[in-house]
Structure formats: C-alpha cells, structure tokens
ZALO-498004 format. One line per field, with one value per atom (N, C-alpha, C): residue number from 1; residue in three letters; chain; x, y, z. Coordinates in pm, whole numbers. Layout:
num NUM | ...
residu ala | ...
chaine A | ...
px X | ...
py Y | ...
pz Z | ...
***
This chain:
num 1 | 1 | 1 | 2 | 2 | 2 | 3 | 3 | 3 | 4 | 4 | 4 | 5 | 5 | 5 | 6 | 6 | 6 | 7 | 7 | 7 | 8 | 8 | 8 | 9 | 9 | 9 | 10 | 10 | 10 | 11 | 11 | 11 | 12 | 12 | 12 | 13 | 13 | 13 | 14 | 14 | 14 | 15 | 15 | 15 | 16 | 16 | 16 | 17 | 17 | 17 | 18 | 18 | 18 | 19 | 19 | 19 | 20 | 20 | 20 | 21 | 21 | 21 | 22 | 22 | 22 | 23 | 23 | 23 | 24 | 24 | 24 | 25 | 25 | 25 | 26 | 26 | 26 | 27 | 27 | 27 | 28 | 28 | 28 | 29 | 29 | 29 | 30 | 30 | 30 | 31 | 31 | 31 | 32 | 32 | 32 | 33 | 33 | 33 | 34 | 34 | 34 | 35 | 35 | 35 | 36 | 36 | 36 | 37 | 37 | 37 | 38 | 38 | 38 | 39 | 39 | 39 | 40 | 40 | 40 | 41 | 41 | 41 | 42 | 42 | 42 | 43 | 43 | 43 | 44 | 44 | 44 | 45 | 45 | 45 | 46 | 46 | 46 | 47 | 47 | 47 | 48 | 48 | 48 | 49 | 49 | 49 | 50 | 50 | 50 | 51 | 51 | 51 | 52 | 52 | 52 | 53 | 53 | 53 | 54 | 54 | 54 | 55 | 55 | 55 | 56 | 56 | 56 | 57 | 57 | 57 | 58 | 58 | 58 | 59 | 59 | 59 | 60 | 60 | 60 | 61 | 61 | 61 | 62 | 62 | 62 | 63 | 63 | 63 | 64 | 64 | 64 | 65 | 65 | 65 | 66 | 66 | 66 | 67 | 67 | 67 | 68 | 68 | 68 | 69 | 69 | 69 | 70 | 70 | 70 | 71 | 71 | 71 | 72 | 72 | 72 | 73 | 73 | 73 | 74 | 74 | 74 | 75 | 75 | 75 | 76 | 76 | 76 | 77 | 77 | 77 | 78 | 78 | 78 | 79 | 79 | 79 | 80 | 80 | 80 | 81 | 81 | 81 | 82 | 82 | 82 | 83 | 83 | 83 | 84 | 84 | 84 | 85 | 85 | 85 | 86 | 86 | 86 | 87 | 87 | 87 | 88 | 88 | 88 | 89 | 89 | 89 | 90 | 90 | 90 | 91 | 91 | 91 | 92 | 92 | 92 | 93 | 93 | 93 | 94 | 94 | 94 | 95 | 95 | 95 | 96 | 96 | 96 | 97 | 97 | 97 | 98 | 98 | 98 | 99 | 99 | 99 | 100 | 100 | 100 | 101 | 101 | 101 | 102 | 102 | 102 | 103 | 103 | 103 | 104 | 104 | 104 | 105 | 105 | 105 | 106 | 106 | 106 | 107 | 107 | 107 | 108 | 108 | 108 | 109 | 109 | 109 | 110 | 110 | 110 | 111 | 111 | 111 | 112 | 112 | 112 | 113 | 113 | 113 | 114 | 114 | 114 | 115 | 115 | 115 | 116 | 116 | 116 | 117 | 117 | 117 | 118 | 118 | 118 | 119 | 119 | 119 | 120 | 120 | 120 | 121 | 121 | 121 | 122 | 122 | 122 | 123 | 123 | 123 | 124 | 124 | 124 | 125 | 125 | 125 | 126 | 126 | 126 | 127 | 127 | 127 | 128 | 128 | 128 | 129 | 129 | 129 | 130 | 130 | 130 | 131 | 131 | 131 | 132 | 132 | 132 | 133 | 133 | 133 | 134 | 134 | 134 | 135 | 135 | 135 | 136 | 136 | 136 | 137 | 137 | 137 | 138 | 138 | 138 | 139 | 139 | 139 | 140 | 140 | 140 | 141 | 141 | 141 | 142 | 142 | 142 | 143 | 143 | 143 | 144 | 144 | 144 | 145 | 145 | 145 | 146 | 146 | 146 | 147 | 147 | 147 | 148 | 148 | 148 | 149 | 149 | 149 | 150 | 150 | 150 | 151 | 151 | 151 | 152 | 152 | 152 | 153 | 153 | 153 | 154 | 154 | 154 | 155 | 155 | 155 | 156 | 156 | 156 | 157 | 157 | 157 | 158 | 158 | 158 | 159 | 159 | 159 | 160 | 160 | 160 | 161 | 161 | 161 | 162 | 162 | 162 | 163 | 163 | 163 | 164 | 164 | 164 | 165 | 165 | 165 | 166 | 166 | 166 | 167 | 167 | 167 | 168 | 168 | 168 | 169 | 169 | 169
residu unk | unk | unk | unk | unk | unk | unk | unk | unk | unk | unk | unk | unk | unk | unk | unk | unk | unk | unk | unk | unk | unk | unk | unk | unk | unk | unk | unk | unk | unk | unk | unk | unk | unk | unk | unk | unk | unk | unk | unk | unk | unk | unk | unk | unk | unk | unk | unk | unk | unk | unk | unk | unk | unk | unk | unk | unk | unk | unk | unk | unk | unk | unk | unk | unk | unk | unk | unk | unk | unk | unk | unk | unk | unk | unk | unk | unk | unk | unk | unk | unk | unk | unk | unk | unk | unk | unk | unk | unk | unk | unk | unk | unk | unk | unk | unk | unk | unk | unk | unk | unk | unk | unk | unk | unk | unk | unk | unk | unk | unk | unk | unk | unk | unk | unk | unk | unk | unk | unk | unk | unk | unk | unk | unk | unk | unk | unk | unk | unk | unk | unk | unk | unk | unk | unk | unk | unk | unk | unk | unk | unk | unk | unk | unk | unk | unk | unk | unk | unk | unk | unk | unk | unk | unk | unk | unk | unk | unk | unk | unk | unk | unk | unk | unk | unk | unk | unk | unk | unk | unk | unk | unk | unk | unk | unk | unk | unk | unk | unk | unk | unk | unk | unk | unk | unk | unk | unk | unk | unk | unk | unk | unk | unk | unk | unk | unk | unk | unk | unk | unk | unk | unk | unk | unk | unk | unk | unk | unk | unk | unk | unk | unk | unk | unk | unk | unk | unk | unk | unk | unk | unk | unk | unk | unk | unk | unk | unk | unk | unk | unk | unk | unk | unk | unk | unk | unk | unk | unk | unk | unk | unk | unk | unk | unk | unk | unk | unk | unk | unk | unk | unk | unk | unk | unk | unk | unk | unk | unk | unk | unk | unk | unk | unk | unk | unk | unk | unk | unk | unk | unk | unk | unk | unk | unk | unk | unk | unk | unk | unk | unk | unk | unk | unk | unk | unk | unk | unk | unk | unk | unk | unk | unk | unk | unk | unk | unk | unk | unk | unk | unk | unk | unk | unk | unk | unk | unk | unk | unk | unk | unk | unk | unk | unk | unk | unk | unk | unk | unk | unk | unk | unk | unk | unk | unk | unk | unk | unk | unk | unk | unk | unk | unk | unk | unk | unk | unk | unk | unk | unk | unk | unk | unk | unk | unk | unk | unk | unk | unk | unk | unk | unk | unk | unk | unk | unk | unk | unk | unk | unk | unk | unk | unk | unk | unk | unk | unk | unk | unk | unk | unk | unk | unk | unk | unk | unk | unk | unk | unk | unk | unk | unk | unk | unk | unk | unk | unk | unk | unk | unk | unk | unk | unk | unk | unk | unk | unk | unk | unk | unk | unk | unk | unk | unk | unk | unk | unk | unk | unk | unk | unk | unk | unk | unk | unk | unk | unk | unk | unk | unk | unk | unk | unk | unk | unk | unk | unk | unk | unk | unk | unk | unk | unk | unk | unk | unk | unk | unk | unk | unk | unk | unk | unk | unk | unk | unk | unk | unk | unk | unk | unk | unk | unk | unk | unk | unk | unk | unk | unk | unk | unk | unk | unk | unk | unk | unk | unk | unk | unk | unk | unk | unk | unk | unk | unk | unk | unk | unk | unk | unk | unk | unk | unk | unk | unk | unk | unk | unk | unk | unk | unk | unk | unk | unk | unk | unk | unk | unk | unk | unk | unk | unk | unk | unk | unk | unk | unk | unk
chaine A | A | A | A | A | A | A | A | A | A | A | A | A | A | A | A | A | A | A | A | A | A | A | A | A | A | A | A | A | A | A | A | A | A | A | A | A | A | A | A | A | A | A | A | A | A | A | A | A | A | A | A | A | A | A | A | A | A | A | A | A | A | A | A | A | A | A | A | A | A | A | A | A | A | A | A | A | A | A | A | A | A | A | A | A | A | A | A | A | A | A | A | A | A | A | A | A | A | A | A | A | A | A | A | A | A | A | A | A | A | A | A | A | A | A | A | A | A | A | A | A | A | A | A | A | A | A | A | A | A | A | A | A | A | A | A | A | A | A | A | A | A | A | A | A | A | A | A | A | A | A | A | A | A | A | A | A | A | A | A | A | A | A | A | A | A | A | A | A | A | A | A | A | A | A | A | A | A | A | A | A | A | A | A | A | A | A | A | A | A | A | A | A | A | A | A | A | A | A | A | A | A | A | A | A | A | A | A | A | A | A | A | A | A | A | A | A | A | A | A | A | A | A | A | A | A | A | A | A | A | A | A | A | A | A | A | A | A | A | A | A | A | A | A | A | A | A | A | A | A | A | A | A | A | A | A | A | A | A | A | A | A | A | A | A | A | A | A | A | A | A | A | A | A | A | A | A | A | A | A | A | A | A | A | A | A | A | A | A | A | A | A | A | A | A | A | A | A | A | A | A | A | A | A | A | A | A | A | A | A | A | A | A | A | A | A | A | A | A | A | A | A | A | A | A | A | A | A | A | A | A | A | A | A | A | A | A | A | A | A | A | A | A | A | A | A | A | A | A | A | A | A | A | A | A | A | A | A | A | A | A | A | A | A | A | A | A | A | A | A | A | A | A | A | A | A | A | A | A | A | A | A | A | A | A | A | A | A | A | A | A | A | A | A | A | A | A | A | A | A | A | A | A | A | A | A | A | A | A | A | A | A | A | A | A | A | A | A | A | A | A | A | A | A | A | A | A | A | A | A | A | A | A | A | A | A | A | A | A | A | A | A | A | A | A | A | A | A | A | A | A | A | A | A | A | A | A | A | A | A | A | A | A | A | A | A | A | A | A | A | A | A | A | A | A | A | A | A | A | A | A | A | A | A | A | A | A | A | A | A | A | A | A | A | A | A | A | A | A | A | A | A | A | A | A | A | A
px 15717 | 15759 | 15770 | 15894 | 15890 | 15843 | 15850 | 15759 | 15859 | 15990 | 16088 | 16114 | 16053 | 16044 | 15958 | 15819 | 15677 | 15751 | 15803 | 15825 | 15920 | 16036 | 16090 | 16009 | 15974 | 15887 | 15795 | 15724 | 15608 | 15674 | 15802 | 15887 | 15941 | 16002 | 16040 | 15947 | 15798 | 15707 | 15672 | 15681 | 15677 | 15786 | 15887 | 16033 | 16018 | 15999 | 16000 | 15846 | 15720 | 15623 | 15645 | 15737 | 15757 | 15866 | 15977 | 16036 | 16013 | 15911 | 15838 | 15730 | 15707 | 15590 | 15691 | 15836 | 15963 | 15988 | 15993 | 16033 | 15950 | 15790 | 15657 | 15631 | 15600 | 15523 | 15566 | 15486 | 15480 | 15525 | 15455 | 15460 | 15631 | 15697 | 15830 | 15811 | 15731 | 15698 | 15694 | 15596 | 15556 | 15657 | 15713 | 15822 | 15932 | 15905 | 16037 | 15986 | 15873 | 15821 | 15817 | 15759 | 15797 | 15938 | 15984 | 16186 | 16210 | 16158 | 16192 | 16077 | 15969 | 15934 | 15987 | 16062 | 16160 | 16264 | 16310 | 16453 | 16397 | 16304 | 16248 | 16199 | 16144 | 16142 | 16288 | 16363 | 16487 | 16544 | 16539 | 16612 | 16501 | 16387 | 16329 | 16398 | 16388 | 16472 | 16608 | 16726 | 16772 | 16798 | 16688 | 16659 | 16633 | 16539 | 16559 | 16681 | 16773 | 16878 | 16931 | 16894 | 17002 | 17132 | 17129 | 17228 | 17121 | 17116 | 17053 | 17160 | 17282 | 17351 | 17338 | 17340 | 17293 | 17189 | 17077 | 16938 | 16931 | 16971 | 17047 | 17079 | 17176 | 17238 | 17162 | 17066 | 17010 | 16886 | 16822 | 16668 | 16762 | 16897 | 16955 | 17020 | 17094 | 17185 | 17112 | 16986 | 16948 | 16800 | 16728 | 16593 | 16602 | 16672 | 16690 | 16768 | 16888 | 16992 | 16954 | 16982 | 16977 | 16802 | 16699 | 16619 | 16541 | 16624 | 16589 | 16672 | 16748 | 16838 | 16775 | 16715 | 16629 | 16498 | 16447 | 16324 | 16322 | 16431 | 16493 | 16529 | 16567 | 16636 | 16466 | 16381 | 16221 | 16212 | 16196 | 16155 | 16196 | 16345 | 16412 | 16391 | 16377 | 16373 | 16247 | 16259 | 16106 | 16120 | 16003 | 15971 | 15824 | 15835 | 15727 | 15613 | 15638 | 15480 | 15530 | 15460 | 15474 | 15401 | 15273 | 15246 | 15355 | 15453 | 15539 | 15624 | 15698 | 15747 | 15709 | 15546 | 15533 | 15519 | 15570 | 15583 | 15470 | 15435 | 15303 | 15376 | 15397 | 15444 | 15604 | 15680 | 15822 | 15824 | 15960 | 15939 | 16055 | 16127 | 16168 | 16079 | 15974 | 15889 | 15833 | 15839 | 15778 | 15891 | 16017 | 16148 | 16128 | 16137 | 16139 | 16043 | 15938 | 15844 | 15849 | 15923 | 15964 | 16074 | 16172 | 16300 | 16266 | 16168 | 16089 | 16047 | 15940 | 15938 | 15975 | 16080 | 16143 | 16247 | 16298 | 16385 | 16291 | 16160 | 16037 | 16020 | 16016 | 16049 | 16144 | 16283 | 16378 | 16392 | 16333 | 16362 | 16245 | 16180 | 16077 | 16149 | 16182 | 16231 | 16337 | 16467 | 16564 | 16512 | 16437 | 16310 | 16249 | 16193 | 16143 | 16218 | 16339 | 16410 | 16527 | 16592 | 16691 | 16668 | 16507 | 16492 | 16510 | 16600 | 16646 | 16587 | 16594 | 16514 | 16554 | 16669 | 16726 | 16718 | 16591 | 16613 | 16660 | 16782 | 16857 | 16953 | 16969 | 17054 | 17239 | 17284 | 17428 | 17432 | 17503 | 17514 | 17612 | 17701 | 17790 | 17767 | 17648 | 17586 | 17550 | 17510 | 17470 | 17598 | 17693 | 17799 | 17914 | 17904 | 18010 | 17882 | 17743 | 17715 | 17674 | 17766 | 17787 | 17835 | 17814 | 17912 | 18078 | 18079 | 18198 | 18282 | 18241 | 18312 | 18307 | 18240 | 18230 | 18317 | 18319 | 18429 | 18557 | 18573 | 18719 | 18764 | 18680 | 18701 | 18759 | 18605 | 18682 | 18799 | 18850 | 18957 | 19062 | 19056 | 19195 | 19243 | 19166 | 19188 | 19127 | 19033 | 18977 | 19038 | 19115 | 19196 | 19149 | 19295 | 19350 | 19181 | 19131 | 19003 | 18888 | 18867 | 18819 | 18865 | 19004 | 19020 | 19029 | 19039 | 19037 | 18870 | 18762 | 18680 | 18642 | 18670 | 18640 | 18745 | 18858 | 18902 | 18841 | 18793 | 18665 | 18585 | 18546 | 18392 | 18442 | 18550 | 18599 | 18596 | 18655 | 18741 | 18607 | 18477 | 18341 | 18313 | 18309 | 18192 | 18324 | 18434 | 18472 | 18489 | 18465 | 18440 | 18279 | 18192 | 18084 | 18039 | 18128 | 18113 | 18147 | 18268 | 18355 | 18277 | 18192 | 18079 | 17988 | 17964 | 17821 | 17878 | 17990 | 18034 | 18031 | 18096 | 18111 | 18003 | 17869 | 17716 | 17694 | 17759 | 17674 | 17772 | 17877 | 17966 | 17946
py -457 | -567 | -519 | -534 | -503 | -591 | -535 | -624 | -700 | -729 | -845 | -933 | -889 | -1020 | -1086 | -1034 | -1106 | -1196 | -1168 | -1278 | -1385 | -1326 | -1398 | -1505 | -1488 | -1574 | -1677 | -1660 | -1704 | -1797 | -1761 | -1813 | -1937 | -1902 | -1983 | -2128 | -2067 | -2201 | -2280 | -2179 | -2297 | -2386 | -2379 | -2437 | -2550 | -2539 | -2628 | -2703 | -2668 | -2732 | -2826 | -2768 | -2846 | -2940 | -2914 | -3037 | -3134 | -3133 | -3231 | -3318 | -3293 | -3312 | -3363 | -3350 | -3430 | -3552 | -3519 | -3687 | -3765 | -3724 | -3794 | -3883 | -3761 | -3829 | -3958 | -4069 | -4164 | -4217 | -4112 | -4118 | -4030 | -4116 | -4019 | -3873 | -3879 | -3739 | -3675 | -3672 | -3581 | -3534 | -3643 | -3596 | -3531 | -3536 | -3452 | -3311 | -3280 | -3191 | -3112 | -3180 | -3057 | -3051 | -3100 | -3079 | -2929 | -2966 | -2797 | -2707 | -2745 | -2602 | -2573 | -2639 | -2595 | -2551 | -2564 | -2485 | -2366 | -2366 | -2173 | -2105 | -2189 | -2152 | -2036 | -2154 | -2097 | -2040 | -2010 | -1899 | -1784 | -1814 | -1679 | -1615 | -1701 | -1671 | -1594 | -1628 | -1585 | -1453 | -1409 | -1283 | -1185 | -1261 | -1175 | -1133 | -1212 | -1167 | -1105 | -1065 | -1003 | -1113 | -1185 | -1290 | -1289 | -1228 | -1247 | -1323 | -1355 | -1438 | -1589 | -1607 | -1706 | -1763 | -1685 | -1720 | -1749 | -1695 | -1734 | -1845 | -1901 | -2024 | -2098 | -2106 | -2209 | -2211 | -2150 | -2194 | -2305 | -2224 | -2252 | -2393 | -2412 | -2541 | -2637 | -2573 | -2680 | -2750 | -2630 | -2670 | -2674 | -2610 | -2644 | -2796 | -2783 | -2920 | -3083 | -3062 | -3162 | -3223 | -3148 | -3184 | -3262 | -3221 | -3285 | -3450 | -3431 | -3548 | -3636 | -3614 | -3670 | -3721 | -3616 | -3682 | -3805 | -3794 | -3909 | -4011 | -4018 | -4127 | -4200 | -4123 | -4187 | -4227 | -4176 | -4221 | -4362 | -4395 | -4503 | -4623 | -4592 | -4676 | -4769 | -4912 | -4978 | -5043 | -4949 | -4981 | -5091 | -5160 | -5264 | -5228 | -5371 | -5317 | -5244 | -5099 | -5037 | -5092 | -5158 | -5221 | -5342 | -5378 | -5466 | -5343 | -5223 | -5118 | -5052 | -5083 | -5030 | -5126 | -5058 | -5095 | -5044 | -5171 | -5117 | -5033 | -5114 | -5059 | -5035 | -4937 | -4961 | -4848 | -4882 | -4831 | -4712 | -4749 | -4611 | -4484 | -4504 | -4381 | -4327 | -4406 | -4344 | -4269 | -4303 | -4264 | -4124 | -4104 | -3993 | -3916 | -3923 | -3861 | -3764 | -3836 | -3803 | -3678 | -3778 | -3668 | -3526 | -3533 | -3413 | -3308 | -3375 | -3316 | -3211 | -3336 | -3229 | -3114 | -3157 | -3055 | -2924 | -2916 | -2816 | -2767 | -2786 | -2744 | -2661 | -2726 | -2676 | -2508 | -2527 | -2411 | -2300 | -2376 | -2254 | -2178 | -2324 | -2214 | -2119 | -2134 | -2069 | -1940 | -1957 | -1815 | -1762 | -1821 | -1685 | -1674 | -1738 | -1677 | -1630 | -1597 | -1541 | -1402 | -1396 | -1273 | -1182 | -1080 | -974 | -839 | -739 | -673 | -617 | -641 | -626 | -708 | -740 | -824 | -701 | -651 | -622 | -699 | -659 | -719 | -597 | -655 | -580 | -549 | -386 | -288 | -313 | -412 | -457 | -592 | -599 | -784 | -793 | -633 | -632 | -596 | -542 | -563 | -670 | -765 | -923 | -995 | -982 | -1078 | -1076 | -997 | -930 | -1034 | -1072 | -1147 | -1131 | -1011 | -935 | -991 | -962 | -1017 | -1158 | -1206 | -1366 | -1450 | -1383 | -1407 | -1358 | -1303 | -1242 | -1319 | -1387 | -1439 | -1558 | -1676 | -1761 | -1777 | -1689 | -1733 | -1660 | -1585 | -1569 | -1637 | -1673 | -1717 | -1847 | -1899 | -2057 | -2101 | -2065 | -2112 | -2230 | -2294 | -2403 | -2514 | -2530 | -2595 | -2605 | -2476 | -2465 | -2561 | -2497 | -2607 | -2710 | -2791 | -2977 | -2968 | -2931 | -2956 | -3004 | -2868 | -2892 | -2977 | -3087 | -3169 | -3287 | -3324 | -3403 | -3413 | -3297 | -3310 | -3383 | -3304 | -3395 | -3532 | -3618 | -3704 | -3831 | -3714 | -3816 | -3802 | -3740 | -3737 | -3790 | -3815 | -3912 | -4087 | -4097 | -4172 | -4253 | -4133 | -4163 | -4226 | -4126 | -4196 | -4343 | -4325 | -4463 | -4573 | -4570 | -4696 | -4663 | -4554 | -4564 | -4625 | -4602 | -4683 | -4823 | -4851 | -5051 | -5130 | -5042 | -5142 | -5122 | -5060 | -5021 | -5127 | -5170 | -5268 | -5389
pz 19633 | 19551 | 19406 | 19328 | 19235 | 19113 | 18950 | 18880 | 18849 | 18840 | 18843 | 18931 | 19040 | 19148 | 19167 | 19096 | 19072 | 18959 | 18802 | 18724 | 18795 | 18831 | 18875 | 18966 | 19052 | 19122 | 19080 | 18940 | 18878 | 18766 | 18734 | 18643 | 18743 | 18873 | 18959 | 19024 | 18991 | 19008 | 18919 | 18817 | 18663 | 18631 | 18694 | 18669 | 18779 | 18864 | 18999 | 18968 | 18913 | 18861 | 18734 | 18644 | 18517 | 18545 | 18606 | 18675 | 18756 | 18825 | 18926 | 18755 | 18666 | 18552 | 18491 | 18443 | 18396 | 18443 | 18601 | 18657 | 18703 | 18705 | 18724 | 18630 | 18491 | 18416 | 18373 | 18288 | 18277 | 18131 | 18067 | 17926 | 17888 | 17831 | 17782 | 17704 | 17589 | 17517 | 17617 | 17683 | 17801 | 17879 | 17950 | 18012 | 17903 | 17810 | 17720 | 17691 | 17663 | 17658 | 17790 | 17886 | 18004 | 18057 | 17997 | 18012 | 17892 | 17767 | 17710 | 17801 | 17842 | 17899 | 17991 | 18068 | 18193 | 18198 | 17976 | 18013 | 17924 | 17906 | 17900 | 17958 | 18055 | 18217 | 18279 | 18250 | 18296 | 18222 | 18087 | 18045 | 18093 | 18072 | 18186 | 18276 | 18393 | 18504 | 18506 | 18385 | 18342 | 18296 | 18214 | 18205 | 18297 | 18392 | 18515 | 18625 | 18542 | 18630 | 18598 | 18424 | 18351 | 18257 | 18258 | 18245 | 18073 | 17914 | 17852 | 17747 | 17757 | 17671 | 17686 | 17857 | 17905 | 17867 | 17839 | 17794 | 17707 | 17594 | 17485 | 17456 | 17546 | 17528 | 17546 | 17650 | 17678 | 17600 | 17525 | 17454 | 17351 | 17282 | 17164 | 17169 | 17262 | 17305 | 17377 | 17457 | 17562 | 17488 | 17443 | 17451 | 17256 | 17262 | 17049 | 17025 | 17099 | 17018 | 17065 | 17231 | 17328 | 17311 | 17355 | 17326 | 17199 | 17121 | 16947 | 16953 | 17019 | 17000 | 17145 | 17250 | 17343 | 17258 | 17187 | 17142 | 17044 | 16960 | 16849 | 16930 | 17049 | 17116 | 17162 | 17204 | 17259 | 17182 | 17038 | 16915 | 16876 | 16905 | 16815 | 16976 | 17073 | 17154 | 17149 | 17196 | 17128 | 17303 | 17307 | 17485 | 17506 | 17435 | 17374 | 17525 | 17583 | 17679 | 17782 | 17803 | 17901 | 18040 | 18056 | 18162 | 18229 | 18158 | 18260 | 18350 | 18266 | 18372 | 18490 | 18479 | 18581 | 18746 | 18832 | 18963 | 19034 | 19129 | 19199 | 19344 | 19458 | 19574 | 19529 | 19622 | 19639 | 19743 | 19811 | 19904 | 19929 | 19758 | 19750 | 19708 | 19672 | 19643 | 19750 | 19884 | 20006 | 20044 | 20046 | 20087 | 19993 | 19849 | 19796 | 19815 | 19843 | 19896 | 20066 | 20150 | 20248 | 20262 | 20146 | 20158 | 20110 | 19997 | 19921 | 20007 | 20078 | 20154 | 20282 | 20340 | 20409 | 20345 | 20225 | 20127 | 20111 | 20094 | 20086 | 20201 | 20308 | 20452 | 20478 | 20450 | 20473 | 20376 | 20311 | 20157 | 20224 | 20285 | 20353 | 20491 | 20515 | 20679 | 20620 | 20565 | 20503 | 20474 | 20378 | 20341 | 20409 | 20536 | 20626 | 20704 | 20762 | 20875 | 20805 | 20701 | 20641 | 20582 | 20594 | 20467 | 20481 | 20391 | 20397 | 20272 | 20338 | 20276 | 20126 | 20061 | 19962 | 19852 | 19736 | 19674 | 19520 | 19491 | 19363 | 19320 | 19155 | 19150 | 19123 | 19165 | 19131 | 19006 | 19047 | 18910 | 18822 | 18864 | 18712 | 18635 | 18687 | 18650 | 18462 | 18419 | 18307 | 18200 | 18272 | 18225 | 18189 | 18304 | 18332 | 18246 | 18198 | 18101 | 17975 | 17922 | 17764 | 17724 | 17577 | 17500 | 17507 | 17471 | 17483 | 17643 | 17717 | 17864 | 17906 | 17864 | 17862 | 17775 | 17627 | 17538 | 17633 | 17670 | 17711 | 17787 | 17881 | 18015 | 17954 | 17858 | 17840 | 17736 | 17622 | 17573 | 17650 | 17782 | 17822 | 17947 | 18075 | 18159 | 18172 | 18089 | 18044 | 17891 | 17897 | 17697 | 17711 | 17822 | 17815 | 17839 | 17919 | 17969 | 17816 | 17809 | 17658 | 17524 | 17512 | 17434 | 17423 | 17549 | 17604 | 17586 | 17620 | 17576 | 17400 | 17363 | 17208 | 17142 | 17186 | 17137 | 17196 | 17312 | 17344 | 17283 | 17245 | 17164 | 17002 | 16982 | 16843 | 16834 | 16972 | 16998 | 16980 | 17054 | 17040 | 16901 | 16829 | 16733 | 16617 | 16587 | 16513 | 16542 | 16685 | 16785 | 16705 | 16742 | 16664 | 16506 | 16434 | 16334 | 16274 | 16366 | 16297 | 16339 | 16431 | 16534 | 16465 | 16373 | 16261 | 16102 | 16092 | 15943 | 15979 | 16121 | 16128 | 16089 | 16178 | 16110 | 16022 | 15962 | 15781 | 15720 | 15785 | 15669 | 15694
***
C-alpha cells in the first residue's frame, strides 16, 4: 500500500464524515463550517490525484468566495425560534436512513468484488492538469460555452444590483 493511498483514503473519510456533519447538524454555523472543511477535504483528495490547479480552485472559489457569502446569508437570516423547526417523528428520516444504508452496502460490495490490483494514477494526468492545458482546452474547444457563462454571470450581477438600488429608493 502506498503512502498516497493511505491519504487518499483518510482524506476520503473525512470528506464522507464532514458531509454526513453538513446535513445533520442542527445548528447552521456548524453546518457551514463543516461544509468548508469538506471542501479542503477535497481539494486534498485532489492533490492526490495530482489535479493541483483544481485544488486550487476549490479552497479559492469554493471554501474562500461561496462560503463567505453562505455565512452572510445565516447571518442576515432571522430564524427566530428554532424549537418550532424542529420535527419530532417523520417518516422520511426512517426512509433516509434506510436508503443510506443500503447506498453503504452497495459501495462495499462494489469494493470487494471489483478490486483490482492497480491502484496508479496515469502518467499524463500531471500533465492534462497544468494551468497551461486547461487554459488551452477551455479557450479553444469550450470558447463558445465559456463565454455564455461569463455573460450570465454579468447578466446576474447587474440583475443584482439594479434589485439593490430599487430598495434603497
């Protein structure tokens, strides 16, 4: 066993531990907080694949931008009494509990009757995730997609503003 398939692995239970602690917990902070440790979790994981632009992206975009703007949203929300939210029985939580389960089953059997003795990763993996080749990819064969995005993103955030000047007038 090599020492990248031990992190990988240990990285892989903290991610699947901190996401089960995301959609549990009770308290929102909490659950926001173990939402960024899960996406540095996964830029871990990331790294272990070699994918380090990716990783990149994600402490920077996921667990830097999104998360700041999640926590401001807990912040401004006025969730007055939390004892009326909560639900005693339902019988969708037995249902999710079930399905969980067998999804954990299934991920086991897959794993011991599939396993093969090759866990590497491919020798051009550190190459296809350079800046450099990722840039290439998307402004030559993703232009068009690319750029409909970033006129979306425009399309919201003047979108945005103009619905933040109306209440101010």
């Amino acid at each position: 066993m090599s020492l990248t398939f031990i992190f990988f692995t240990v990285l892989a239970i903290l991610a699947i531990a901190s996401a089960i602690v995301t959609i549990t917990a009770r308290n929102p902070v909490i659950s926001a907080l173990s939402l960024v440790f899960h996406f540095f979790m996964l830029a871990g994981l990331y790294l272990t694949l070699n994918a380090q632009f990716i990783a990149a992206i994600q402490i920077l975009v996921y667990a830097g931008a999104i998360m700041v703007l999640v926590i401001f949203v807990i912040m401004l929300l006025n969730l007055g009494d939390e004892e009326k939210l909560k639900e005693k029985f339902n019988l969708r939580k037995v249902i999710a509990v079930l399905l969980a389960s067998v999804l954990i089953i299934q991920f086991f059997l897959i794993y011991l009757l599939t396993r093969s003795g090759k866990i590497e990763i491919a020798e051009n993996t550190a190459k296809l995730s350079t800046v450099q080749s990722i840039g290439q990819v998307l402004f030559s064969e993703y232009l068009l997609p690319f750029e409909a995005i970033g006129l979306l993103l425009l399309a919201a955030i003047i979108g945005a503003i103009v619905l933040a000047k109306r209440k101010l007038t």
